[in-house]
PyMOL CGO cylinders between C-alpha atoms (Angstrom):
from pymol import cmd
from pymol.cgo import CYLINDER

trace = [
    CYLINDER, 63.45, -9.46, 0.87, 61.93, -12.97, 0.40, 0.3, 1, 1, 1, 1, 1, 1,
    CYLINDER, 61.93, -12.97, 0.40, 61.39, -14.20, -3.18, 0.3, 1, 1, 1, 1, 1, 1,
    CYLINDER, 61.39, -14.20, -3.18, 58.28, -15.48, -3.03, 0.3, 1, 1, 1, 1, 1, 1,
    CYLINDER, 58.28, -15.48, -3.03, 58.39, -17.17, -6.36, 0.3, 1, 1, 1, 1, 1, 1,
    CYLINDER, 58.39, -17.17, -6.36, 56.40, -20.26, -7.39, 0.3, 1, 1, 1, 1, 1, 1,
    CYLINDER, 56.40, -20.26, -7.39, 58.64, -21.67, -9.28, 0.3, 1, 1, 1, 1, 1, 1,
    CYLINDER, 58.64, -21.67, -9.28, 60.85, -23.16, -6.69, 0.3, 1, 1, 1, 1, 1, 1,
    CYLINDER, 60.85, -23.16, -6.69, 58.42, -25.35, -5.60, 0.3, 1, 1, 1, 1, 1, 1,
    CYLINDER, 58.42, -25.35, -5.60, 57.80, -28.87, -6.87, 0.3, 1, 1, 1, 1, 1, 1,
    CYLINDER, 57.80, -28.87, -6.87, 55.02, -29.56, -8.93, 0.3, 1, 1, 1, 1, 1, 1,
    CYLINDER, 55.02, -29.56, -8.93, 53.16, -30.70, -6.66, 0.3, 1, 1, 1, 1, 1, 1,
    CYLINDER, 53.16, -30.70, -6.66, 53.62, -27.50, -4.08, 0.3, 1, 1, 1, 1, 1, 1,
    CYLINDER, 53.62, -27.50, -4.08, 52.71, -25.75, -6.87, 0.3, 1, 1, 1, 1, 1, 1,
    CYLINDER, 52.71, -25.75, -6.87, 49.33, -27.34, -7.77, 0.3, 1, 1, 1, 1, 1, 1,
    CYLINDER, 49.33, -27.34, -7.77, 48.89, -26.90, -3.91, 0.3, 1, 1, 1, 1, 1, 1,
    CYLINDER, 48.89, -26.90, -3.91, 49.28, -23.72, -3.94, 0.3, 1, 1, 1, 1, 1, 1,
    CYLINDER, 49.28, -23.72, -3.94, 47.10, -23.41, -6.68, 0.3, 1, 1, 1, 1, 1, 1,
    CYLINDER, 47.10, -23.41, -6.68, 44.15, -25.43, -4.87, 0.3, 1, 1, 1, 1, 1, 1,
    CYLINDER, 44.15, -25.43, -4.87, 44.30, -23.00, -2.04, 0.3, 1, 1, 1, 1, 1, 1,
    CYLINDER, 44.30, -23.00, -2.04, 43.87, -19.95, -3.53, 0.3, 1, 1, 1, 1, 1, 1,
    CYLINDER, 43.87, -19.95, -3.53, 41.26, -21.39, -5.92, 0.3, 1, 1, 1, 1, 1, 1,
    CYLINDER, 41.26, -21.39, -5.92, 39.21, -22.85, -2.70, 0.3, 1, 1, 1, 1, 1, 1,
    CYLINDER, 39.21, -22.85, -2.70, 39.68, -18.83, -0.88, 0.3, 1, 1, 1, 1, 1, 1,
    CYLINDER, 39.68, -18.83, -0.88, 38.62, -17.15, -4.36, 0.3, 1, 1, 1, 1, 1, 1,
    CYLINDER, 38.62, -17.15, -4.36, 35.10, -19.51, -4.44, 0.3, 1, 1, 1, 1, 1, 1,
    CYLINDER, 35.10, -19.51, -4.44, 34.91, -19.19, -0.45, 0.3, 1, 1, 1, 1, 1, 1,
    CYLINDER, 34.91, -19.19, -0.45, 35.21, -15.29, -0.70, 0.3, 1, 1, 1, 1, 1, 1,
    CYLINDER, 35.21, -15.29, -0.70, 33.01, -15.26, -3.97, 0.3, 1, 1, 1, 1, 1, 1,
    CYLINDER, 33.01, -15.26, -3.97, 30.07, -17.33, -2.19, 0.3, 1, 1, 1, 1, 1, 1,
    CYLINDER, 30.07, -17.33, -2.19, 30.56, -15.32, 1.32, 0.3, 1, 1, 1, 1, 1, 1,
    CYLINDER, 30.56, -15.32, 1.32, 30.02, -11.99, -0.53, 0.3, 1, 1, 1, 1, 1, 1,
    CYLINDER, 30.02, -11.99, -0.53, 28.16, -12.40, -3.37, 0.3, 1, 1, 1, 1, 1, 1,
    CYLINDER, 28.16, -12.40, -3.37, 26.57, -15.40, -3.75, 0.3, 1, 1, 1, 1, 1, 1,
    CYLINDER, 26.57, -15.40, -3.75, 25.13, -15.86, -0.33, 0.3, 1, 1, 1, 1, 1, 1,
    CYLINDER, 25.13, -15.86, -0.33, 23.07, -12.34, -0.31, 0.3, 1, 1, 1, 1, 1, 1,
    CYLINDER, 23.07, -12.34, -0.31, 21.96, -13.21, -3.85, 0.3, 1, 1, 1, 1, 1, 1,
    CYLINDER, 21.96, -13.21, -3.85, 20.35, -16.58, -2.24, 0.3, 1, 1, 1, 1, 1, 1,
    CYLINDER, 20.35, -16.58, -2.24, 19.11, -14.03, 1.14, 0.3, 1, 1, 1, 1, 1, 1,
    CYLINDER, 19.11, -14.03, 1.14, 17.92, -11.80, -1.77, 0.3, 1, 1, 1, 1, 1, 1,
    CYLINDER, 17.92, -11.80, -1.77, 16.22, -14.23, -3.86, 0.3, 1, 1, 1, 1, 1, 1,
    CYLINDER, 16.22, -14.23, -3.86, 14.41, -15.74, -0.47, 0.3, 1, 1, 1, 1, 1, 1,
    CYLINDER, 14.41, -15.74, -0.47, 12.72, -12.60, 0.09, 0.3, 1, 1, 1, 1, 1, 1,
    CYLINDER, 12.72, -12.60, 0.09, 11.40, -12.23, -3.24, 0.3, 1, 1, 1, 1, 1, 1,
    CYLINDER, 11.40, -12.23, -3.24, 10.41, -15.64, -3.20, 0.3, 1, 1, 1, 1, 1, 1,
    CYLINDER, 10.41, -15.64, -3.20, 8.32, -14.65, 0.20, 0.3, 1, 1, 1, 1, 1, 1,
    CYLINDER, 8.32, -14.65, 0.20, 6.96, -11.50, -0.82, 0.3, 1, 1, 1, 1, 1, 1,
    CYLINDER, 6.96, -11.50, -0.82, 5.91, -13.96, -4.36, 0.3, 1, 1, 1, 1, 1, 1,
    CYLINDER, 5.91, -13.96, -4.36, 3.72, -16.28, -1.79, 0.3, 1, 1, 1, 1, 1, 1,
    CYLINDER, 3.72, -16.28, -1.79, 2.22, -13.43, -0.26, 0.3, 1, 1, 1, 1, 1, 1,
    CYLINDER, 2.22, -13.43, -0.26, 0.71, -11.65, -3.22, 0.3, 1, 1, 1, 1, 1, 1,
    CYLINDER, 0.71, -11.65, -3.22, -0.59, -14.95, -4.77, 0.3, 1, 1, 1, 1, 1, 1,
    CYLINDER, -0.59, -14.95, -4.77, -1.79, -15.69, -1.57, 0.3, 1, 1, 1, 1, 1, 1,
    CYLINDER, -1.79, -15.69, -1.57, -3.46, -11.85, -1.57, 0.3, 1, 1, 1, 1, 1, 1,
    CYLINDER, -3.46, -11.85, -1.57, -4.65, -12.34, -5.35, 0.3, 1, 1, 1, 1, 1, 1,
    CYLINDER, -4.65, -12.34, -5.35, -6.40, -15.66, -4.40, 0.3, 1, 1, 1, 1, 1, 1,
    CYLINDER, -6.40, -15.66, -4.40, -8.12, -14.15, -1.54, 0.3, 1, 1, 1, 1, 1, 1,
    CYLINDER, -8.12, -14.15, -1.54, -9.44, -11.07, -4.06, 0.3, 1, 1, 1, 1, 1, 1,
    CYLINDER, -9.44, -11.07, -4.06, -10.26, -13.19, -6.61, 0.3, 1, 1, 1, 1, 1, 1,
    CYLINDER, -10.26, -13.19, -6.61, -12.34, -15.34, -4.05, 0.3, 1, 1, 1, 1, 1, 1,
    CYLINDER, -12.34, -15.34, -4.05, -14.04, -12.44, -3.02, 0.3, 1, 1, 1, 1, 1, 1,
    CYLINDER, -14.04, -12.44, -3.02, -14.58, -11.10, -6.39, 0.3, 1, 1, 1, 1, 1, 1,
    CYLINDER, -14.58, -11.10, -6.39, -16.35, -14.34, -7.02, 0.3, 1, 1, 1, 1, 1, 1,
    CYLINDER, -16.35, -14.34, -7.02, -18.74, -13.75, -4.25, 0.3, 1, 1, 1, 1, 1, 1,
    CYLINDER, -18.74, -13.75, -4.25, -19.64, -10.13, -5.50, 0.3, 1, 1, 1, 1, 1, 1,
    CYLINDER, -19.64, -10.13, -5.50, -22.47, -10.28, -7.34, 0.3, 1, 1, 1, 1, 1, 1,
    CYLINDER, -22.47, -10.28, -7.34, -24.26, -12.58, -4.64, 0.3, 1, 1, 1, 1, 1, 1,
    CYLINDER, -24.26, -12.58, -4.64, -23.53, -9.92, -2.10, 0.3, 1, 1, 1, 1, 1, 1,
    CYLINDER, -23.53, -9.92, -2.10, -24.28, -7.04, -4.58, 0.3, 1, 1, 1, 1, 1, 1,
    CYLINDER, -24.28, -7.04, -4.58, -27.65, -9.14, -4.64, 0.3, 1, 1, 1, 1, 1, 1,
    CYLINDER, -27.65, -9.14, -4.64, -28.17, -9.03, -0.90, 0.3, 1, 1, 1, 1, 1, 1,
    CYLINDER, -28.17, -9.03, -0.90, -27.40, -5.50, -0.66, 0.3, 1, 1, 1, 1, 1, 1,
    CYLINDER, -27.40, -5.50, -0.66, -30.48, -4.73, -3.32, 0.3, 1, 1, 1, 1, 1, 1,
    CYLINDER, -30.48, -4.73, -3.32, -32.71, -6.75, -1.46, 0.3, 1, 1, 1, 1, 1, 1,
    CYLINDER, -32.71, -6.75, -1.46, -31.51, -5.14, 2.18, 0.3, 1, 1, 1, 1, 1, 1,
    CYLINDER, -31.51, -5.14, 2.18, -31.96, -1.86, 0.74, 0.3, 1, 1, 1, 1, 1, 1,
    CYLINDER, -31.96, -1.86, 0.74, -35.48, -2.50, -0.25, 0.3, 1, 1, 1, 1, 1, 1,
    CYLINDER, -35.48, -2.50, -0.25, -36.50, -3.83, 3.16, 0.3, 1, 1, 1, 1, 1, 1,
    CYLINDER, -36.50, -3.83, 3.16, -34.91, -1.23, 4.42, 0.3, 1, 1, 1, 1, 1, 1,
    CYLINDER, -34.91, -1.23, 4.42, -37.28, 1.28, 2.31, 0.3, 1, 1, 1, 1, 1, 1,
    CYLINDER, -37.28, 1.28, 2.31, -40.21, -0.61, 3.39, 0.3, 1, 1, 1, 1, 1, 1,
    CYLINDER, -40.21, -0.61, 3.39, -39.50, -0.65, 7.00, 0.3, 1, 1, 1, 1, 1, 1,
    CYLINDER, -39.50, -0.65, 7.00, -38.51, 3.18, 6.61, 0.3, 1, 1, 1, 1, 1, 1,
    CYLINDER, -38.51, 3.18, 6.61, -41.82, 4.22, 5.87, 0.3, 1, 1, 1, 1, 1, 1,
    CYLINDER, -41.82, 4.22, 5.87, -43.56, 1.65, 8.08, 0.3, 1, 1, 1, 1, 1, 1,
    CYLINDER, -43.56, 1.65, 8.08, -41.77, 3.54, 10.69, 0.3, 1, 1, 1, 1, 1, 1,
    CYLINDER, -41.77, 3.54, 10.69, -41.91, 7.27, 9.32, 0.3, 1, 1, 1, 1, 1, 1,
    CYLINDER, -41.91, 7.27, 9.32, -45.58, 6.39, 9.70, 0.3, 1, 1, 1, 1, 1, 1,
    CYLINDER, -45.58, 6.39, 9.70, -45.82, 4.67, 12.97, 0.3, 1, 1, 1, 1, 1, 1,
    CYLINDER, -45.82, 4.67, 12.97, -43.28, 7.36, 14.97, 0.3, 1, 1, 1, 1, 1, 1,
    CYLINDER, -43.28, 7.36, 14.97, -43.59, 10.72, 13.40, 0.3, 1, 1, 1, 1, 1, 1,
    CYLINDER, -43.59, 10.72, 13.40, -47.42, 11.51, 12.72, 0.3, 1, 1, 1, 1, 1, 1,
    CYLINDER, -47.42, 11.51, 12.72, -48.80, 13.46, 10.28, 0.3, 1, 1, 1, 1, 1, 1,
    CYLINDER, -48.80, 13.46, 10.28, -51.31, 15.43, 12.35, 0.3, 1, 1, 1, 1, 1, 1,
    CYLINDER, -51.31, 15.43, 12.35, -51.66, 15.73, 15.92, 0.3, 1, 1, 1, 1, 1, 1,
    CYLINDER, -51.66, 15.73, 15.92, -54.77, 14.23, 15.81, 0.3, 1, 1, 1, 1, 1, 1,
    CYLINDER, -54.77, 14.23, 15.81, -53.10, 11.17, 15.26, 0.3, 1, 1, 1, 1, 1, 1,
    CYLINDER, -53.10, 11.17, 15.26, -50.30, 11.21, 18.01, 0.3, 1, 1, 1, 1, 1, 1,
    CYLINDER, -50.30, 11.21, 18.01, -52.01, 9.02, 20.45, 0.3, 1, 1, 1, 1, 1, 1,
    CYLINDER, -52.01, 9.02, 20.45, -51.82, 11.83, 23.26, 0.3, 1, 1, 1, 1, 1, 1,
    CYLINDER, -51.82, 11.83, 23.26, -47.82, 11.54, 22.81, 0.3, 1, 1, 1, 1, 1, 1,
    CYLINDER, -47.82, 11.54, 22.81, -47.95, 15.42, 22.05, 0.3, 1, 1, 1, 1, 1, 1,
    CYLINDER, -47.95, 15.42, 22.05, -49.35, 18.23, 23.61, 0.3, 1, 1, 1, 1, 1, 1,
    CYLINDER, -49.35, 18.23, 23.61, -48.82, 20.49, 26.55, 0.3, 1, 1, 1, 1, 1, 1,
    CYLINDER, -48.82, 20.49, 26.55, -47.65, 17.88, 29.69, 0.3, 1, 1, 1, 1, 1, 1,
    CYLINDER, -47.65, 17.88, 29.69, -49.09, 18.61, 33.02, 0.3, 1, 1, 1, 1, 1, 1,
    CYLINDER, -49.09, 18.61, 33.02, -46.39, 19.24, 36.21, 0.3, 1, 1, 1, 1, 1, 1,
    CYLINDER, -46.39, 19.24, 36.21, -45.54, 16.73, 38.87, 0.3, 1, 1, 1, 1, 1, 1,
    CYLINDER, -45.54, 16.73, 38.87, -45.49, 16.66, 41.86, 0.3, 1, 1, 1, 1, 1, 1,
    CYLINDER, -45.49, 16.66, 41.86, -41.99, 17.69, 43.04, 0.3, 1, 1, 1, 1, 1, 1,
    CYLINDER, -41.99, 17.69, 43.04, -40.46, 15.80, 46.05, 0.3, 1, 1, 1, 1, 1, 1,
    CYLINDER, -40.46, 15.80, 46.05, -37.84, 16.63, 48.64, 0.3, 1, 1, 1, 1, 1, 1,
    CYLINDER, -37.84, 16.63, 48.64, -34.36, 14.93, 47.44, 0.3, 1, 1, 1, 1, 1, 1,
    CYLINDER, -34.36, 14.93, 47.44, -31.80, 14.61, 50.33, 0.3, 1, 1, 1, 1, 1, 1,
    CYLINDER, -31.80, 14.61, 50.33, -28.76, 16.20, 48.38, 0.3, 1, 1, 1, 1, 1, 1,
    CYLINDER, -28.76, 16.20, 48.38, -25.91, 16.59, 50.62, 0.3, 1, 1, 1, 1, 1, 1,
    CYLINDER, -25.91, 16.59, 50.62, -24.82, 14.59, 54.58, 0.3, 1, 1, 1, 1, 1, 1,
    CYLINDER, -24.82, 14.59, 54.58, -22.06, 15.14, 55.81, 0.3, 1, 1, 1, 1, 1, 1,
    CYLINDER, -22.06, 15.14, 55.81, -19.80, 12.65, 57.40, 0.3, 1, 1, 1, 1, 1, 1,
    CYLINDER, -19.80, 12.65, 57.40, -18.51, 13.98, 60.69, 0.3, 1, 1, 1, 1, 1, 1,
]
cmd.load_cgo(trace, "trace")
């Protein structure tokens, strides 16, 4: 068997030898640990940027609330007032007051409708 022993070498071989297996333990530590930390990290970073950008948005429209809050007030009372303008105007109180828009309707005339030719 081959005696693999390090102290054979010159000093020199053996700081070389040293150097190499120093440079493969920080290439294997970055290649699986260090660069799915950094893939890791990105993410969070993204998913970061997308809730501020989600809080900004809600705190914008938070701002906005009571102005639309306001609208809605003043929509729902012109919607009251039209409401009864047009409770009034389309369903009557009394038939007196329909206009003639109620009542027994007289029969038309019926007419002769072709229904049916055949194509031959």
């Amino acid at each position: 068997m081959a005696n693999l022993s390090l102290a054979k070498l010159p000093w020199y071989g053996q700081v070389g030898a040293f150097a190499v297996l120093a440079i493969g333990g920080i290439g294997a530590f970055i290649y699986y640990y260090d660069m799915p930390a950094r893939a890791e990290i990105k993410t969070r970073q993204d998913q970061l940027v997308m809730l501020q950008k989600d809080i900004t948005r809600g705190q914008n429209t938070a701002r906005k609330l009571p102005e639309f809050e306001k609208e809605v007030s003043q929509l729902e009372a012109r919607l009251t007032a039209l409401s009864a303008v047009l409770v009034d105007r389309c369903w009557p109180t009394s038939a007196g007051t329909s206009h003639g828009r109620i009542g027994p309707r007289e029969p038309r005339e019926t007419k002769a409708h072709r229904v049916h030719a055949r194509l031959a």
